[in-house]
C-alpha positions as CSV (number, residue, x, y, z in Angstrom):
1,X,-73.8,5.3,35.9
2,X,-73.5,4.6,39.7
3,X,-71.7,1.5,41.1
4,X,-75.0,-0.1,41.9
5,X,-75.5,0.2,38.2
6,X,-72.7,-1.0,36.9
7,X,-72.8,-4.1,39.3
8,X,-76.3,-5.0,38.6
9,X,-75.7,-5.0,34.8
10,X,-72.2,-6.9,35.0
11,X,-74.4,-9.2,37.1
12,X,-76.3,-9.9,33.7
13,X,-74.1,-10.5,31.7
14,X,-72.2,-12.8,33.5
15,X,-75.1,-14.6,33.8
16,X,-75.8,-14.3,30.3
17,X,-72.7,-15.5,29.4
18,X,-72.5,-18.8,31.4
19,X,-75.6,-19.8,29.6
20,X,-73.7,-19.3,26.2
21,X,-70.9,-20.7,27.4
22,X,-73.2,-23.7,29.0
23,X,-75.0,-24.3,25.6
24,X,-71.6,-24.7,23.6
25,X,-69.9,-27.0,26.4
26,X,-72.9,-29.4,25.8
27,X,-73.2,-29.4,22.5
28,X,-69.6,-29.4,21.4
29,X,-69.3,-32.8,23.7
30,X,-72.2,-34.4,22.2
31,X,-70.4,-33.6,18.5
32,X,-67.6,-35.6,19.9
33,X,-66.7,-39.1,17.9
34,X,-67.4,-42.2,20.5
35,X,-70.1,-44.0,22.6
36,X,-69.3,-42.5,26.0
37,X,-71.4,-46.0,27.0
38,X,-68.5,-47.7,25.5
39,X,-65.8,-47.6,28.8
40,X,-68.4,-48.2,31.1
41,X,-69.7,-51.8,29.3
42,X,-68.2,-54.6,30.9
43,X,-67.2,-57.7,28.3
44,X,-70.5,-59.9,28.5
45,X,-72.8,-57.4,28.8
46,X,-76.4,-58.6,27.7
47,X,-78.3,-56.2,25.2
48,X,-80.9,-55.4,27.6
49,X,-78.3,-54.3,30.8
50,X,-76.4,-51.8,27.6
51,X,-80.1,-50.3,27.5
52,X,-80.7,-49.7,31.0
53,X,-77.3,-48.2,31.3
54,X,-77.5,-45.5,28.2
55,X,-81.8,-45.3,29.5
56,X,-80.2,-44.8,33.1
57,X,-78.0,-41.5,31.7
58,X,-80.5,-40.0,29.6
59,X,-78.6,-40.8,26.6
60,X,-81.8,-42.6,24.6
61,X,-83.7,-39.6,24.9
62,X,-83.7,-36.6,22.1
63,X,-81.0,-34.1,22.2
64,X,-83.4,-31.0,22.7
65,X,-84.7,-32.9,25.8
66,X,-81.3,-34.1,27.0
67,X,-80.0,-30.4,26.7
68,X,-83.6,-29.1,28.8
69,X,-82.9,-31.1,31.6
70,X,-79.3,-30.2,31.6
71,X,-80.3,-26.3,32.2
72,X,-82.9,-27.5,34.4
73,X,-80.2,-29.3,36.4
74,X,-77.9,-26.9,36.1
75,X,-80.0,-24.1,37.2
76,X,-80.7,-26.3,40.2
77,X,-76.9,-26.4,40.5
78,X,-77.1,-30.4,39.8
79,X,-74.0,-31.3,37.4
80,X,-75.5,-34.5,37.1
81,X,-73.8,-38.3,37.5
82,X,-70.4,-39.2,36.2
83,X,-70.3,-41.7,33.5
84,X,-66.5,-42.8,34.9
85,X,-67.2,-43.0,38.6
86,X,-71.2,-43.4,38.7
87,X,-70.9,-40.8,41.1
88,X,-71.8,-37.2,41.8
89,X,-70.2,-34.8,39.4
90,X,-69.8,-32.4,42.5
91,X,-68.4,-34.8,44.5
92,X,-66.2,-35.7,41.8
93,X,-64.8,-32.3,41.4
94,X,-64.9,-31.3,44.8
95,X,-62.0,-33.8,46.0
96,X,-60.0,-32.2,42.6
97,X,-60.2,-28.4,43.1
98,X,-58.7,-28.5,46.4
99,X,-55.5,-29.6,44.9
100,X,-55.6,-27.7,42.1
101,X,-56.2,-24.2,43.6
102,X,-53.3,-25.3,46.3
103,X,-50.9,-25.5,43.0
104,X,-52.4,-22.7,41.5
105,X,-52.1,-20.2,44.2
106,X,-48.3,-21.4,45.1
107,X,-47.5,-20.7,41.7
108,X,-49.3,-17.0,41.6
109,X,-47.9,-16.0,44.9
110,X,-44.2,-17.0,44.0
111,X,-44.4,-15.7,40.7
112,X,-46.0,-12.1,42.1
113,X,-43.2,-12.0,44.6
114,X,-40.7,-12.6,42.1
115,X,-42.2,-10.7,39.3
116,X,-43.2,-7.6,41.6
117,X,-39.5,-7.2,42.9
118,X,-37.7,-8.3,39.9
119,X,-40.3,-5.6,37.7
120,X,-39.1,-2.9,39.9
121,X,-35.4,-4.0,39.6
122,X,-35.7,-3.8,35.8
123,X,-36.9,-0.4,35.7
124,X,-34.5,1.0,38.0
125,X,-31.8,-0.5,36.2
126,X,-33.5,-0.1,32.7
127,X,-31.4,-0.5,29.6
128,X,-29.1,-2.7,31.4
129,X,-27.6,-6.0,31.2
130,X,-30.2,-7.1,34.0
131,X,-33.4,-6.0,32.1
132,X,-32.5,-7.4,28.8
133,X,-31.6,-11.2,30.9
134,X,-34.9,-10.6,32.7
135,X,-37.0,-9.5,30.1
136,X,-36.0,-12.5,27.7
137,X,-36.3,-14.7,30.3
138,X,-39.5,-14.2,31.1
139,X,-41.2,-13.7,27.9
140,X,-39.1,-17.4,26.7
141,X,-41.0,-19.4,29.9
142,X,-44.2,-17.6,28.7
143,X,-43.8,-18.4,24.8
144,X,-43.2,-22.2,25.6
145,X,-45.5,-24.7,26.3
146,X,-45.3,-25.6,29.5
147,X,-45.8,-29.0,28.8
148,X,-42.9,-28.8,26.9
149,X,-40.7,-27.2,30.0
150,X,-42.6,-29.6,32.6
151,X,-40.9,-32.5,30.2
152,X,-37.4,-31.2,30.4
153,X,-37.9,-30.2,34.3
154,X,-38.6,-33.9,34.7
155,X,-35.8,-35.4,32.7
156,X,-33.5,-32.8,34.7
157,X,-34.3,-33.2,38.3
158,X,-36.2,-36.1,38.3
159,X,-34.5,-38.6,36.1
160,X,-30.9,-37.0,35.6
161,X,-30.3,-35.9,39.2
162,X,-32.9,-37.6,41.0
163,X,-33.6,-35.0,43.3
164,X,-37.5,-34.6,43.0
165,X,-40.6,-37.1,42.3
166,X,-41.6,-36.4,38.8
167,X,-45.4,-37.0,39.6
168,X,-48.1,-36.9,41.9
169,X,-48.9,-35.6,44.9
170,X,-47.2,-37.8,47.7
171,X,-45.2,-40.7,47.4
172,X,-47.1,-44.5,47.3
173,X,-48.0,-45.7,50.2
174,X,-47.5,-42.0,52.2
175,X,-50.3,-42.6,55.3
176,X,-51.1,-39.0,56.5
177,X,-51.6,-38.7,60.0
178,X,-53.9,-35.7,60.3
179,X,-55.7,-33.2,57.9
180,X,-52.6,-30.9,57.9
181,X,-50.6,-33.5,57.6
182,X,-51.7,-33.9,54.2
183,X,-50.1,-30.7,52.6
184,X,-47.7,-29.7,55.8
185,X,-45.3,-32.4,55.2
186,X,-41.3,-32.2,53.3
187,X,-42.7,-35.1,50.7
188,X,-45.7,-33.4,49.6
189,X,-43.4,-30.2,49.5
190,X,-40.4,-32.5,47.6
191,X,-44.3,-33.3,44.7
192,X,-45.1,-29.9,44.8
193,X,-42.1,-27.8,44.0
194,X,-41.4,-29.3,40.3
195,X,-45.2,-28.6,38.6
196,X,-45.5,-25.1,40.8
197,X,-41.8,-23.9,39.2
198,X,-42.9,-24.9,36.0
199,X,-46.6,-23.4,36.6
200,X,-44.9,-20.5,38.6
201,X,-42.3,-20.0,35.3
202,X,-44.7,-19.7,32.8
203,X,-46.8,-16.9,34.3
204,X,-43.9,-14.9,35.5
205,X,-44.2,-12.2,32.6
206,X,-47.2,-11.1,33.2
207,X,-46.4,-9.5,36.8
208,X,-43.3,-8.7,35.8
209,X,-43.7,-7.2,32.8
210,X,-46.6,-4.6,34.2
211,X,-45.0,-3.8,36.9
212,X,-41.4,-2.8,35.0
213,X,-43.7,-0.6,33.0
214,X,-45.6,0.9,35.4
215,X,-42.5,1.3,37.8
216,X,-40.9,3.4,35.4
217,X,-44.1,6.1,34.3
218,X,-43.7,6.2,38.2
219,X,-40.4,6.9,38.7
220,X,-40.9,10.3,36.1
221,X,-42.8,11.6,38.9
222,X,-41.9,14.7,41.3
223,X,-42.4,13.0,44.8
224,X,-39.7,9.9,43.7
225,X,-37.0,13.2,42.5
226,X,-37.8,14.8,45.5
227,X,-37.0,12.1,47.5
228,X,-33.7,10.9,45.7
229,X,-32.7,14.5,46.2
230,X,-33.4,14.3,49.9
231,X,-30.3,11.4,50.0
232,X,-32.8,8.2,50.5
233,X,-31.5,4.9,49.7
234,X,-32.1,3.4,46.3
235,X,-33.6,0.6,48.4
236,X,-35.8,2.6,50.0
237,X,-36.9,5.0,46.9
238,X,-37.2,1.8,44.9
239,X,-39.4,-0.3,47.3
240,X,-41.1,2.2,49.6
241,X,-41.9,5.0,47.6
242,X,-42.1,4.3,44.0
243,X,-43.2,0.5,44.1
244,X,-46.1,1.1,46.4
245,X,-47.9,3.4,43.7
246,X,-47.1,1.1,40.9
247,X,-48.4,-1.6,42.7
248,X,-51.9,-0.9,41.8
249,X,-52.2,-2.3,38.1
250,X,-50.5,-5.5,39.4
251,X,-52.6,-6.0,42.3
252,X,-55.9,-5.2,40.1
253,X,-54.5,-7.7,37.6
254,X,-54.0,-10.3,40.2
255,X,-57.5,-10.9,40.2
256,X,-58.2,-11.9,37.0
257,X,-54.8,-13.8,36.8
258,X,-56.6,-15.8,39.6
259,X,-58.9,-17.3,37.2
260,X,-57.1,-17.1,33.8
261,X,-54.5,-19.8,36.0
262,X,-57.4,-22.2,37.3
263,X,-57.1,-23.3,33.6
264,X,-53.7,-22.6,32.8
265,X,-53.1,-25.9,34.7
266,X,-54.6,-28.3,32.5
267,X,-51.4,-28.9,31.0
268,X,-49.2,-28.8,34.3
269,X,-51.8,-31.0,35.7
270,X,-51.6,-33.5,33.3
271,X,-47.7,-33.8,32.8
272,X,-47.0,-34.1,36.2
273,X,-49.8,-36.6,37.3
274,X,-51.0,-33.8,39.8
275,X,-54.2,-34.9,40.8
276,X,-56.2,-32.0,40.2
277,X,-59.1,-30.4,38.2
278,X,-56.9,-29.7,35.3
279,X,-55.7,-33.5,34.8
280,X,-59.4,-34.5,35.5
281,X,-60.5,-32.7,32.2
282,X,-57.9,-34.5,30.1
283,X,-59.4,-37.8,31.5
284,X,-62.7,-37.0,31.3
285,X,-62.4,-36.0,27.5
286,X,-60.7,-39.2,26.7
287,X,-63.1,-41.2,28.7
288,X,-66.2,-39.0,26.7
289,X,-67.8,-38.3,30.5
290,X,-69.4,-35.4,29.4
291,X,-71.2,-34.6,33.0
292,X,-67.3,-33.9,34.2
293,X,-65.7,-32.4,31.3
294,X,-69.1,-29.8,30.7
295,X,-69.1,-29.3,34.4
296,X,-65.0,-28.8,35.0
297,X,-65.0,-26.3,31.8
298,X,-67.7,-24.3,32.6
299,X,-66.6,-24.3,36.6
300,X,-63.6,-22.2,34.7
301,X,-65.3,-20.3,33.0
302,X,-67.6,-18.9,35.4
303,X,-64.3,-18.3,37.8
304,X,-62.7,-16.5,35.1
305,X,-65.7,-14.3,34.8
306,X,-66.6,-13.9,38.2
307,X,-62.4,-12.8,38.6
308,X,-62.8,-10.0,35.8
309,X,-65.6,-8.6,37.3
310,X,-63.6,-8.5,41.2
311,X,-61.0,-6.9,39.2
312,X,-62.9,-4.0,37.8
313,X,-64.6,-3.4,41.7
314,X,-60.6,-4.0,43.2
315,X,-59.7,-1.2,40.6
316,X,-62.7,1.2,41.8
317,X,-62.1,0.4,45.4
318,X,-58.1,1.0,45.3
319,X,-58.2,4.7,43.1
320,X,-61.4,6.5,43.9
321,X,-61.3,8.5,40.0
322,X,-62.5,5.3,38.1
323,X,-65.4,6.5,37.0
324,X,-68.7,3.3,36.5
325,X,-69.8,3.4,33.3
């Protein structure tokens, strides 16, 4: 099968699969216990406005015709009005993702950096005292909630020591001057490093982990003997010549760790009072605004679809004998 091929039929079933994964978000919100009518009624309401407000969301019609004109919307790329902010979904989301993908890629970029030069440490040193710390480490961060961490990062350096804010994004009353004002300041760097550490932490392994592994089936191979036996530096044999070919799993990988982290930060998001799409979620499910939560989930899961399928094309593009099927 040609790449043409293979793109046109990943093409269907990604689209395939959003519509599953559409149908489920809506009707595993509508299975929900609650009125979502309830948070938006203010106390002396008159029967007839309560009508006019569930008439004015659709929510008196039939479920079958409340789930056709959600595809109908949603094919029209209209997420439809949220019950919260009698807004725009889209706009609702819109002024979230920004923060979240500026937390999200932070965290990715310094825990590829460390796990990329850590990974080939650990292989080069394997069976050492520095694998076995670095190794346990990692896979400790990963098997903890990072809730859990986030917690005990803010009763450390926020509380304890005082050092950091323990939430939000910039400190009340902050007035920025400028749009890159906003993010190139020292107190929205003092917000941001606590939930990217944390965020940064618990997604460490992965790099790290395929990198040590494919750093060593590397380092079997003639061209890094021939070059230790040439008198190179460790340094350079290490990070010029065997780290640049077993950096092509971890780059491929990078793109699907892209989206797998979007909703890795739900949690993050949430403890830290990081105004992003992950803590948006959380709110929206307690508030039961279904036009946010069914709209922020299946944002997700399209990105971690539409990441997979860059990371099979990344993979074709970087080694020419991957063979479409």
């Amino acid at each position: 099968m040609g790449t043409q091929q293979f793109i046109l039929r990943r093409l269907i079933q990604m689209i395939i699969s959003i519509f599953v994964v559409a149908t489920v978000i809506f009707f595993m919100f509508r299975l929900l216990p609650g009125d979502p009518t309830t948070a938006m009624i203010e106390p002396g309401w008159s029967q007839e406005a309560t009508q006019m407000l569930i008439e004015r969301f659709g929510l008196d019609r039939p479920l079958h015709e409340q789930y056709f004109h959600y595809l109908v919307n949603l094919f029209q790329l209209d997420f439809g009005y949220s019950f919260h902010y009698s807004s725009p979904v889209s706009s609702v989301i819109g002024a979230k993702i920004g923060n979240t993908l500026i937390l999200m890629l932070s965290a990715m970029i310094v825990a590829y950096v460390i796990g990329i030069l850590g990974g080939v440490l650990m292989a080069w040193y394997r069976g050492s005292k520095l694998e076995t710390f670095g190794i346990s480490a990692a896979l400790i961060f990963r098997a903890l909630p990072p809730f859990f961490v986030g917690m005990l990062f803010i009763m450390l350096f926020s509380f304890h020591l005082g050092w950091l804010p323990h939430s939000g994004m910039r400190t009340a009353g902050y007035v920025a001057e400028g749009a890159l004002d906003r993010f190139f300041n020292l107190d929205f760097l003092r917000h941001l490093i606590l939930p990217m550490t944390v965020s940064a932490l618990y997604f460490l392994a992965q790099p790290l982990l395929i990198m040590r592994n494919t750093m060593m089936e590397v380092m079997g191979e003639d061209f890094v003997e021939m070059a230790d036996a040439k008198g190179l530096k460790k340094v350079r044999i290490m990070y010029v010549h065997a780290a640049r070919n077993a950096l092509l799993p971890v780059v491929t990988q990078g793109a699907l760790f892209l989206g797998m982290a979007v909703g890795g930060q739900v949690l993050i998001e949430y403890v830290f009072g990081w105004p992003g799409l992950g803590e948006e979620i959380v709110l929206a499910a307690q508030r039961h605004d279904y036009p946010v939560a069914q709209a922020s989930f299946l944002m997700m899961a399209s990105l971690v679809m539409l990441m997979n399928f860059l990371a099979d094309l990344l993979y074709g593009y970087l080694d020419p004998r991957v063979v479409y099927n």
